[in-house]
Phi, psi and omega in degrees: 000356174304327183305336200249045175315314178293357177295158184238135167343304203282346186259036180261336174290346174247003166282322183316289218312308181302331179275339197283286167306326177313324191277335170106032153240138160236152190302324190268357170251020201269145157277195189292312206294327153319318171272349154328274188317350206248319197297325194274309167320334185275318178287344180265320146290336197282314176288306191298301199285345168283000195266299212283302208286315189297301172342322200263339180283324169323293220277327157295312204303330164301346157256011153268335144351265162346297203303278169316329170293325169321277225299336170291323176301303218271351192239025176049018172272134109344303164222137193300150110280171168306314186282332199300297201290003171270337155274319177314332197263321175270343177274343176290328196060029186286122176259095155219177189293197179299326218275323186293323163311324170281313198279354193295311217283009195280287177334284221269308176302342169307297186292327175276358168293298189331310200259033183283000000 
C-alpha cells in the first residue's frame, strides 16, 4: 500500500486484486487454502492503511474543525446535521472515514453549543 498512501478502505480489494494479477494469480482460479492466504493477507492490509488513515485524520482533524465551524456561521447554523456535514465534506472535498466523520460531527457540534 506504499504505492496508494492516499486509498480509501473500499479501494484495497481492488488495488489486491491488480497486485495479485501483476504476479500472475487470478483469485478465482486460486484453490481455498490460497485464496484463505491471499483473504488474510488482505485483512492485514486492510488494518494496517486504517491504522495509517486514522493516524492521518487525528492529525488533520483539529483544523477541519476550524474549518467547518466557519463554514456552519457562515452557512447560519447553529447546529451541524448530518446532511449539513456531508455537504461540507463534498464542498471541501474532505475524505475521512465513519470514525472521523462522527468525531468531526461531535466537535464542531460541541463547539457550536459553546459559542450559542
Amino acid at each position: 500500500m506504499k504505492e496508494f498512501p492516499n486509498a480509501k478502505l473500499e479501494d484495497i480489494d481492488r488495488i489486491s486484486e491488480a497486485f495479485w494479477e501483476s504476479k500472475g494469480f487470478e483469485y478465482i482460479k486460486l484453490d481455498t487454502k490460497d485464496r484463505m492466504k491471499m483473504d488474510m493477507i488482505k485483512d492485514i492490509v486492510r488494518k494496517q492503511q486504517e491504522d495509517i488513515i486514522r493516524e492521518r485524520e487525528k492529525q488533520e482533524l483539529p483544523k477541519i474543525v476550524e474549518e467547518c465551524i466557519k463554514w456552519a456561521k457562515e452557512n447560519g447554523l447553529k447546529k451541524l446535521t448530518k446532511a449539513s456535514l456531508n455537504a461540507f465534506l463534498a464542498e471541501k472535498e474532505i475524505y475521512l472515514s465513519s470514525v472521523g466523520e462522527n468525531a468531526l460531527y461531535y466537535k464542531v457540534n460541541l463547539e457550536l453549543s459553546k459559542k450559542v
